[in-house]
C-alpha positions as CSV (number, residue, x, y, z in Angstrom):
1,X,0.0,0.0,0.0
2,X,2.6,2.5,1.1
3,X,4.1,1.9,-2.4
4,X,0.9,2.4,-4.2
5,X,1.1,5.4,-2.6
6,X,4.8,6.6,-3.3
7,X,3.6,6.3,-7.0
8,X,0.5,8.2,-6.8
9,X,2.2,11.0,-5.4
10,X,4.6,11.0,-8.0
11,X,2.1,11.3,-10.7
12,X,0.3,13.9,-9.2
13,X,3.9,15.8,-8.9
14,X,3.8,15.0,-12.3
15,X,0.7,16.6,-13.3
16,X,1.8,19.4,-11.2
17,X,4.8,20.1,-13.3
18,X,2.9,19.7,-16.6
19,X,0.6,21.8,-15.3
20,X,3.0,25.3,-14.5
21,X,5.2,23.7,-17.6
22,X,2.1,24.1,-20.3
23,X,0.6,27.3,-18.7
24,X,3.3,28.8,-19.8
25,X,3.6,27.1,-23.2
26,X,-0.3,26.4,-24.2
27,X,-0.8,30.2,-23.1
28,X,2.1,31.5,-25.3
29,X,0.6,28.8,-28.4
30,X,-2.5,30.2,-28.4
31,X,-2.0,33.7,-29.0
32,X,1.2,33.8,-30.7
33,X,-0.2,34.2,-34.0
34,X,-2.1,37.8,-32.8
35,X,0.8,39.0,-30.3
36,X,3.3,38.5,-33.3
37,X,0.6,40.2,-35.7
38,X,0.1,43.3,-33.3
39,X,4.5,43.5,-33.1
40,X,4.7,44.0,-36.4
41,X,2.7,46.5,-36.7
42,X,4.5,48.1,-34.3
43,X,7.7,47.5,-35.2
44,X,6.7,48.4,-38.8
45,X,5.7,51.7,-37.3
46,X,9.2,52.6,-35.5
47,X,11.4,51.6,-38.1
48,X,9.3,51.3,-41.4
49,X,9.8,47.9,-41.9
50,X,8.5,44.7,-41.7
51,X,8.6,41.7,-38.8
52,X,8.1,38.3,-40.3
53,X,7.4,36.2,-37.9
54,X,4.6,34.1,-37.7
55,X,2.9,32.5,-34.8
56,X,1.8,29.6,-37.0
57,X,4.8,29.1,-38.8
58,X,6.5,28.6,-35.8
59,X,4.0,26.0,-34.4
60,X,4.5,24.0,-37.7
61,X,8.0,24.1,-37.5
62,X,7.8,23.2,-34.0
63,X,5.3,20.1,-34.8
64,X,7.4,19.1,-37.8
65,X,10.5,18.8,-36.0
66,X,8.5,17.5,-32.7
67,X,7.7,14.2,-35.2
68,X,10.7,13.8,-36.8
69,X,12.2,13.8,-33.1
70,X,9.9,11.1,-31.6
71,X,12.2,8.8,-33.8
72,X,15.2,9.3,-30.9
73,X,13.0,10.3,-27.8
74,X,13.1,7.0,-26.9
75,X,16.7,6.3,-27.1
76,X,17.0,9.2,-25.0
77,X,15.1,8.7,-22.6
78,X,16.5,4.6,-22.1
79,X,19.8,6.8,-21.8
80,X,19.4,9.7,-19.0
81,X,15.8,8.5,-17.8
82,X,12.5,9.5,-17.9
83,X,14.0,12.5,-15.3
84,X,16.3,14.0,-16.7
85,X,14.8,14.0,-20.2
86,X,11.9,15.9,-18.8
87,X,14.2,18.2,-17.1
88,X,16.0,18.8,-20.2
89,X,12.9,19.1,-22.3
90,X,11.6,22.0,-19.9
91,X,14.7,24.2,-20.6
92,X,13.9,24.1,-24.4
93,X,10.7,25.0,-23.5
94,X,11.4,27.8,-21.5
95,X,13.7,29.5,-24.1
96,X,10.8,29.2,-26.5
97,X,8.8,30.9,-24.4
98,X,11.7,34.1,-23.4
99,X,12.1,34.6,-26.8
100,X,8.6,36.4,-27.1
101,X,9.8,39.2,-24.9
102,X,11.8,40.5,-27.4
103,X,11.0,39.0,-30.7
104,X,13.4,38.2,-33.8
105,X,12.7,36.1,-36.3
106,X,16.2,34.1,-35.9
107,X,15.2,33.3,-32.2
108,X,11.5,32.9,-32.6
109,X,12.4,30.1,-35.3
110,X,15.4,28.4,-33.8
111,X,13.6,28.1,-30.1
112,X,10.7,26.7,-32.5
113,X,13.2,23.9,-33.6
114,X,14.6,23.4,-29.6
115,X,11.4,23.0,-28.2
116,X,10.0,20.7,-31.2
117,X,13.2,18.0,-29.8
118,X,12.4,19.0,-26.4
119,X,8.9,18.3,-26.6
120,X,9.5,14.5,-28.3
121,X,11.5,14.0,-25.4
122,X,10.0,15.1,-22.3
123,X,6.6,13.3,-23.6
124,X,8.1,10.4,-24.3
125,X,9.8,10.6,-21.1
126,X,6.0,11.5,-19.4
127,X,4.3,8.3,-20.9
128,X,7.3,6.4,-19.8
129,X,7.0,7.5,-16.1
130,X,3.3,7.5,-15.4
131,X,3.1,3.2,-17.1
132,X,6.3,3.2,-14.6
133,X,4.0,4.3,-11.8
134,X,1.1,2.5,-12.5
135,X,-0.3,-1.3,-13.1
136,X,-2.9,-2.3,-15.1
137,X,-5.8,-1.4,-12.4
138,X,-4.7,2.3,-12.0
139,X,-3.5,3.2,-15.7
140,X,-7.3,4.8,-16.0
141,X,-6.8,6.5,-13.1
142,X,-3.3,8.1,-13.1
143,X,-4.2,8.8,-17.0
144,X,-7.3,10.8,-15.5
145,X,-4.9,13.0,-13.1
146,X,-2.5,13.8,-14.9
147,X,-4.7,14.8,-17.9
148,X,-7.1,16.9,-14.9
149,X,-3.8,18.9,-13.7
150,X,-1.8,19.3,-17.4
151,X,-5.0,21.3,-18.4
152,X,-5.1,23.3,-15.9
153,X,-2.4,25.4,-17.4
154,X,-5.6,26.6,-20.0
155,X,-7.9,27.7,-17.4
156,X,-5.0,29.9,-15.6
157,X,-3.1,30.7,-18.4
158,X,-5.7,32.0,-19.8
159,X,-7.6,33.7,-17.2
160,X,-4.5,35.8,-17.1
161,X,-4.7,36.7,-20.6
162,X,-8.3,37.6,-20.6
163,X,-7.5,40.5,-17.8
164,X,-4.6,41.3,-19.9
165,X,-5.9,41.6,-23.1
166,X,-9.3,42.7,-22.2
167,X,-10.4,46.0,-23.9
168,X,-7.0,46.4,-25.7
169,X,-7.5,46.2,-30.3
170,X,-4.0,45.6,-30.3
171,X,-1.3,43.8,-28.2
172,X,1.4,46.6,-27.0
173,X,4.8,46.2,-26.1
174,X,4.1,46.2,-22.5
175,X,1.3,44.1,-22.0
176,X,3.4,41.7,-24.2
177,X,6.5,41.7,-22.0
178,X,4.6,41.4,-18.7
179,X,2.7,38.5,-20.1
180,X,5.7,36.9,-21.3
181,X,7.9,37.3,-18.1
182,X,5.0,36.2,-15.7
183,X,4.7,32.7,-18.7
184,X,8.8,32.4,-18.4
185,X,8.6,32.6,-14.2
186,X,5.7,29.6,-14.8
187,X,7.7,27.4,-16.7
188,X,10.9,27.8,-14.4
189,X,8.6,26.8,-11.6
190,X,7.1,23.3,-13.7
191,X,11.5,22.4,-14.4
192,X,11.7,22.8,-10.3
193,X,8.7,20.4,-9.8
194,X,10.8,17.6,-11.8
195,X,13.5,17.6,-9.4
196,X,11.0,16.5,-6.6
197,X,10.0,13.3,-8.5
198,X,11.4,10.1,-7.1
199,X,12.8,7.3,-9.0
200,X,10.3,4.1,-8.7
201,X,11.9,1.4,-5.2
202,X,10.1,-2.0,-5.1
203,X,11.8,-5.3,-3.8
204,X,8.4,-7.2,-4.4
205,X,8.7,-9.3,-7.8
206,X,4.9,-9.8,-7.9
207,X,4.7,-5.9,-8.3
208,X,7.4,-5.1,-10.5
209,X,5.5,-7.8,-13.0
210,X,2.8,-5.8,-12.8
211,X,4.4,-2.1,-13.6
212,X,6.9,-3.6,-16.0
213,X,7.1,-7.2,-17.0
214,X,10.5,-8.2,-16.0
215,X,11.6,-4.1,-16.1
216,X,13.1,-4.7,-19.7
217,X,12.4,-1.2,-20.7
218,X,14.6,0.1,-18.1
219,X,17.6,-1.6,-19.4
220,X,17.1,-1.7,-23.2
221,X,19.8,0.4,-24.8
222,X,19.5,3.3,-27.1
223,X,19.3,1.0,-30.1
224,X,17.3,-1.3,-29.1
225,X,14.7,1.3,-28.4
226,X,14.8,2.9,-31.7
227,X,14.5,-0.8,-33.3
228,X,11.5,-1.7,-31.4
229,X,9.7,1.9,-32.4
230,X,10.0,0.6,-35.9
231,X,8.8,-2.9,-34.9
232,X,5.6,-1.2,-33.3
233,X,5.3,0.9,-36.0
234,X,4.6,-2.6,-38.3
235,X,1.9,-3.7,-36.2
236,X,-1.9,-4.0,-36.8
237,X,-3.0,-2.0,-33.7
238,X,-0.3,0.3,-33.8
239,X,-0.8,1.5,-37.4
240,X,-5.3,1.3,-37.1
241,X,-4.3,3.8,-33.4
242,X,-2.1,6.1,-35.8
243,X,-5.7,7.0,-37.4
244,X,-7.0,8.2,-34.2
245,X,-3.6,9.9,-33.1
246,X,-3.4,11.9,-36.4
247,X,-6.9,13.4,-36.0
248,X,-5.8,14.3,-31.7
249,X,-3.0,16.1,-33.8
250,X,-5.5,17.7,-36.1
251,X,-7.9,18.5,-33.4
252,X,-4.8,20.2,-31.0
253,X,-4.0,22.6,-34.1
254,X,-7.8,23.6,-33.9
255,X,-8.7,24.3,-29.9
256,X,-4.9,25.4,-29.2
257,X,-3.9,27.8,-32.3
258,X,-6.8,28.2,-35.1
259,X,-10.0,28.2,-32.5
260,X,-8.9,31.3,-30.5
261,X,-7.7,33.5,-33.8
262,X,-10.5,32.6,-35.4
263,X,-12.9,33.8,-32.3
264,X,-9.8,36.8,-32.3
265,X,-10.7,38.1,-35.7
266,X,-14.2,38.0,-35.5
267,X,-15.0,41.8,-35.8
268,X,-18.7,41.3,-35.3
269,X,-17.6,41.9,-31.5
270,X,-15.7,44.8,-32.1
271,X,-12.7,45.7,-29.4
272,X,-14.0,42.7,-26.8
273,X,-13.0,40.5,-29.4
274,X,-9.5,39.7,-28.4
275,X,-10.1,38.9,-24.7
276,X,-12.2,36.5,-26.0
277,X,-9.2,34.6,-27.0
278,X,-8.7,34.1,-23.1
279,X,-12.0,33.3,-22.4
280,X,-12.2,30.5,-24.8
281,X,-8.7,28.9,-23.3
282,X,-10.6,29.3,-20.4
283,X,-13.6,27.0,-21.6
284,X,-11.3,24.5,-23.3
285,X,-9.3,24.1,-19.8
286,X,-12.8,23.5,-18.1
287,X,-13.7,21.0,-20.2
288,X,-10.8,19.5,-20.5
289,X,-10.4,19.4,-16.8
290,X,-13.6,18.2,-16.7
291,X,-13.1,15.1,-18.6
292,X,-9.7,14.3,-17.1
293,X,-11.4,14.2,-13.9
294,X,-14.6,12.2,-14.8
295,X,-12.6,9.8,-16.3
296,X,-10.0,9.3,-13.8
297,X,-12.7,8.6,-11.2
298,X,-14.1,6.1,-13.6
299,X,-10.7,4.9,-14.8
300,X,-11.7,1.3,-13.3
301,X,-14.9,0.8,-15.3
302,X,-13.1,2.3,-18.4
303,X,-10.9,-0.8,-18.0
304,X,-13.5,-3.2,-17.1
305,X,-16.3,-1.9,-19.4
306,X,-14.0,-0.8,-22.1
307,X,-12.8,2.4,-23.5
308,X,-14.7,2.4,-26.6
309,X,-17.7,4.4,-25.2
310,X,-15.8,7.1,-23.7
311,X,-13.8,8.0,-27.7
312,X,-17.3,7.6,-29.0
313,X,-18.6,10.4,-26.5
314,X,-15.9,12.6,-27.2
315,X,-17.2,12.3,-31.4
316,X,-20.1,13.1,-31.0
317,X,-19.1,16.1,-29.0
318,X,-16.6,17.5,-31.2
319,X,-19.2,16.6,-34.6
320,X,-21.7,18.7,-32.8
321,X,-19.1,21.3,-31.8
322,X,-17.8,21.9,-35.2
323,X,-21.5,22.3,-36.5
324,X,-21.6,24.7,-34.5
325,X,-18.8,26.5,-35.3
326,X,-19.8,26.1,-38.6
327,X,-22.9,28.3,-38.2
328,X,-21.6,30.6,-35.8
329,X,-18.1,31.7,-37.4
330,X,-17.4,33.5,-40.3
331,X,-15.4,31.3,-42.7
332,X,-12.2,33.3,-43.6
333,X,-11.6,34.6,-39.5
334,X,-8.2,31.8,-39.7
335,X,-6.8,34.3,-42.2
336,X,-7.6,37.8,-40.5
337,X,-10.9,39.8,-39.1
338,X,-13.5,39.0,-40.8
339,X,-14.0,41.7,-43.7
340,X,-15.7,39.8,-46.9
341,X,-17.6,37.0,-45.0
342,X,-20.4,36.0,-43.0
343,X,-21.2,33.7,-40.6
344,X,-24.8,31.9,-41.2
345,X,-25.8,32.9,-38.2
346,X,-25.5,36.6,-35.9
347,X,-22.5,35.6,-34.4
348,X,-22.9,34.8,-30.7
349,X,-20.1,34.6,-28.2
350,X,-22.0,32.6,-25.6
351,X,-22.5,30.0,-28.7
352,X,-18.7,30.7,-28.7
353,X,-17.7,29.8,-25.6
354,X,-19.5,26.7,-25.2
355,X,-17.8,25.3,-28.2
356,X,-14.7,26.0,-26.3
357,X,-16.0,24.1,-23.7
358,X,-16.9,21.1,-26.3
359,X,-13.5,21.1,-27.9
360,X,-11.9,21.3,-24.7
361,X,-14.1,17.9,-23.6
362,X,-14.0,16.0,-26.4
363,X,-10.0,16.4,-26.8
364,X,-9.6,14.8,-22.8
365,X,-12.4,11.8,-24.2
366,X,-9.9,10.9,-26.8
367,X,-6.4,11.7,-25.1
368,X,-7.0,10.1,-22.0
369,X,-8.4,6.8,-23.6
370,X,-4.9,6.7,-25.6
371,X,-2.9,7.1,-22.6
372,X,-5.2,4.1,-20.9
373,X,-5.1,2.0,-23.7
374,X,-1.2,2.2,-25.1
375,X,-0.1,1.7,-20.9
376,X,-2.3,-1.2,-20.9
377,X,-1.4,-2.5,-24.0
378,X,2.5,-2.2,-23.9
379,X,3.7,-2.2,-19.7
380,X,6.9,-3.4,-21.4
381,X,7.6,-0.7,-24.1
382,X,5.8,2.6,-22.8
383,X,8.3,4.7,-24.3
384,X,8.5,4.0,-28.3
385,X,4.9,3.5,-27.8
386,X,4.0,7.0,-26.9
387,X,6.6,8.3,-29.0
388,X,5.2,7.0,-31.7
389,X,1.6,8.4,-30.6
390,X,3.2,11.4,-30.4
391,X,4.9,11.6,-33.5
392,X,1.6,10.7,-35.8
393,X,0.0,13.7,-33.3
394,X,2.9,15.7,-34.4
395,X,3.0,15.4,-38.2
396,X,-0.6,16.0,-38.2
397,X,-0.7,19.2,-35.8
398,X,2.5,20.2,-38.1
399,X,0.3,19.7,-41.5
400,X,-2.4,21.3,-40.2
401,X,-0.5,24.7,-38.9
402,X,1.3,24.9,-42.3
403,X,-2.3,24.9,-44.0
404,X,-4.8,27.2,-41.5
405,X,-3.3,30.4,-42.7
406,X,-5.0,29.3,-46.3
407,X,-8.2,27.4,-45.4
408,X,-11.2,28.8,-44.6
409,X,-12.3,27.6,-41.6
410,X,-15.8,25.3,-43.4
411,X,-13.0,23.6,-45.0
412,X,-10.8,22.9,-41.7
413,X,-13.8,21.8,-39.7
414,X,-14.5,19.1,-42.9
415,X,-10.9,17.7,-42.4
416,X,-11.6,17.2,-38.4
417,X,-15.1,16.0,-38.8
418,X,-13.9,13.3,-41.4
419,X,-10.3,12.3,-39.9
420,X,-12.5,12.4,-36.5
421,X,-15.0,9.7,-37.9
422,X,-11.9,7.9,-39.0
423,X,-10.1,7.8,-35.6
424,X,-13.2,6.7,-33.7
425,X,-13.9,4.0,-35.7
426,X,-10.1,2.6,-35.6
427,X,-9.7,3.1,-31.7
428,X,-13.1,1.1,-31.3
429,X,-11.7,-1.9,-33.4
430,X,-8.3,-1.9,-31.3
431,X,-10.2,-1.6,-28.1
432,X,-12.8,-4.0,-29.0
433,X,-9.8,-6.8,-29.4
434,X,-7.9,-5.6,-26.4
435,X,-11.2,-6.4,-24.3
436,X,-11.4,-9.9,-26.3
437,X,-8.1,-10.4,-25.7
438,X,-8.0,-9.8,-22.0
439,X,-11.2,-12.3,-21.6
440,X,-9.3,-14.7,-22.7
441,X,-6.6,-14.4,-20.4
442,X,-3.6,-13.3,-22.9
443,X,-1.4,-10.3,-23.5
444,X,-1.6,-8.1,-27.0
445,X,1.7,-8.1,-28.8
């Protein structure tokens, strides 16, 4: 018991340090692409030329190098541990986030590229050490907490931003530092928490089995690890999950960089706008909060009852969602305020905010199930698995940053509604023979 509860502390640490960690970084994500507009204006106006950073160039770069790096995460993590990867991950992270306080297009675009390795690294490394410190009855459960504390960085985040922002057409240079500084303190505070987590201690054989069959993961080498990510790669449920993990990747780009411009550029609202932005972070954290929690409390029956009804939940929330936005938004607000088009319906920002609230719920129904079902599914080889979930979430985030600035938004909610009917249906087939497989008293793969 008293090591059941060493490793629930350490996950909610965990969660903890994800949570000041992503404050930081979701915050800074989800209104990079109007800070970086509002700079250049400025900047155009003191020196008469142009700033050319963007805020969703550098998310696709950061997603495109973030999937080519989930190739090696794993090697590196068998090499320093799941610790020190995270530790090292949080720096790269940090430096992303500094280089907003005084913005150049060399630093905004080179920290894009350090935290796109650091972010393959210290998820893989997070995957690894929450299936370290759990067993196959409390997956569900330490997959619920940690997914209820990580999102709490979007409800504080971006309650900040909200107060910040509120009233103000365009971003100055001092609301932008302050915000900025107060992100960079955050994520200084998330590294610090991973110094406090504690390396797993068992002498008991019959509880070791059921962490970590053996603990082979723990002393595969760097090779070995990148081998076995391919050998995953080759398998059935591995490649049908991929369908689901691309459209979490898809759905990420939406709620965390496209949702909140879009809402941003609606000039139906006039100056009020823009705090929107914070609002709707707001609503996504709720609902994502509120799913992580649900579902850790239920993380048992998820197990027992299967997965499958929890992803199909989460569809039919984000179909109806995007319907929704459908009516509600104007269709070229991705690329700018809304000057040409309009929405099908008055544009409402109550109807607004509870979409945030849908996409924020929906994302925790899918992510949390992945995180049950991949540390049920592979005790033995947590850490190519969620690399490899993390690099199909990747090249899909990265794919759809790179094409939001030129879609209209009916257009990008077609892509998620189909790649979303696509992923639902896959995860059901994999769950349904996990379940089938487990009944019959043997081990996947």
């Amino acid at each position: 018991m008293a090591d059941v509860d060493f490793r629930l502390v350490n996950v909610i640490i965990l969660g903890f340090a994800f949570m000041f960690l992503f404050t930081a970084f979701q915050t800074s994500s989800m209104i990079s692409e109007t800070v970086l507009k509002s700079y250049n204006t400025e900047y155009h106006n003191k020196t008469d030329t142009t700033f050319r950073g963007s805020g969703y160039t550098s998310l696709a770069i950061i997603y495109s190098v973030f999937a080519a790096s989930n190739w090696v995460a794993p090697s590196v993590v068998s090499v320093i541990g799941p610790k020190k990867s995270m530790l090292a991950g949080g720096v790269m992270y940090a430096l992303f986030i500094g280089s907003f306080i005084q913005p150049t297009v060399w630093a905004l675009y080179l920290t894009s590229v350090l935290v796109g390795i650091g972010a393959a690294v210290i998820w893989t490394a997070q995957g690894n050490f929450l299936t370290i410190n759990s067993d196959t009855e409390t997956i569900g459960r330490n997959s619920g907490i940690f997914w209820a504390l990580l999102q709490c960085s979007l409800l504080f985040g971006n309650l900040f931003v909200y107060f910040k922002f509120k009233g103000e057409s365009r971003i100055t240079d001092e609301t932008r530092i302050t915000v900025y500084v107060v992100l960079l303190v955050l994520a200084a505070i998330g590294i610090l928490l991973f110094l406090l987590l504690r390396s797993k201690r068992t002498t008991d054989t019959e509880d070791l089995l059921n962490i970590n069959v053996s603990g082979e993961e723990t002393q595969r080498g760097p090779l070995q690890a990148f081998k076995r990510s391919f050998q995953l790669l080759k398998t059935k449920e591995i490649l049908l999950l991929s369908v689901c993990f691309a459209y979490t990747g898809f759905e990420l780009t939406f709620f965390s960089g496209v949702y909140g411009t879009c809402v941003g550029n609606t000039t139906y609202w006039g100056p009020e706008a823009k705090s929107y932005i914070g609002l709707c972070g707001i609503l996504i954290g709720v609902g994502e909060i509120f799913g992580g929690a649900a579902f850790g409390l239920l993380g048992r029956r998820t197990v027992v009852h299967g997965r499958d009804p929890v992803v199909l939940m989460g569809y039919l929330v984000h179909t109806l969602c995007f319907y929704l936005i459908f009516l509600n938004l104007p269709a070229d607000t991705p690329m700018g305020p809304s000057e040409h088009m309009q929405a099908y319906i008055i544009p409402n920002e109550y109807l607004a905010l509870l979409c945030a609230f849908m996409l924020g719920f929906g994302d925790s129904c899918f992510n949390t199930q992945i995180y049950s079902i991949l540390g049920f599914m592979f005790p033995e080889d947590s850490a190519p698995a969620f690399a490899l979930y993390k690099f199909m979430q990747s090249i899909a985030a990265a794919a759809a940053f790179f094409y939001s600035t030129y879609v209209l938004l009916h257009w990008q909610l077609l892509i998620l509604v189909v790649s979303g009917t696509a992923g639902a249906m896959c995860f059901c087939v994999v769950e349904w023979k996990t379940c089938r497989a487990a009944k019959e008293g043997y081990k996947q793969i």
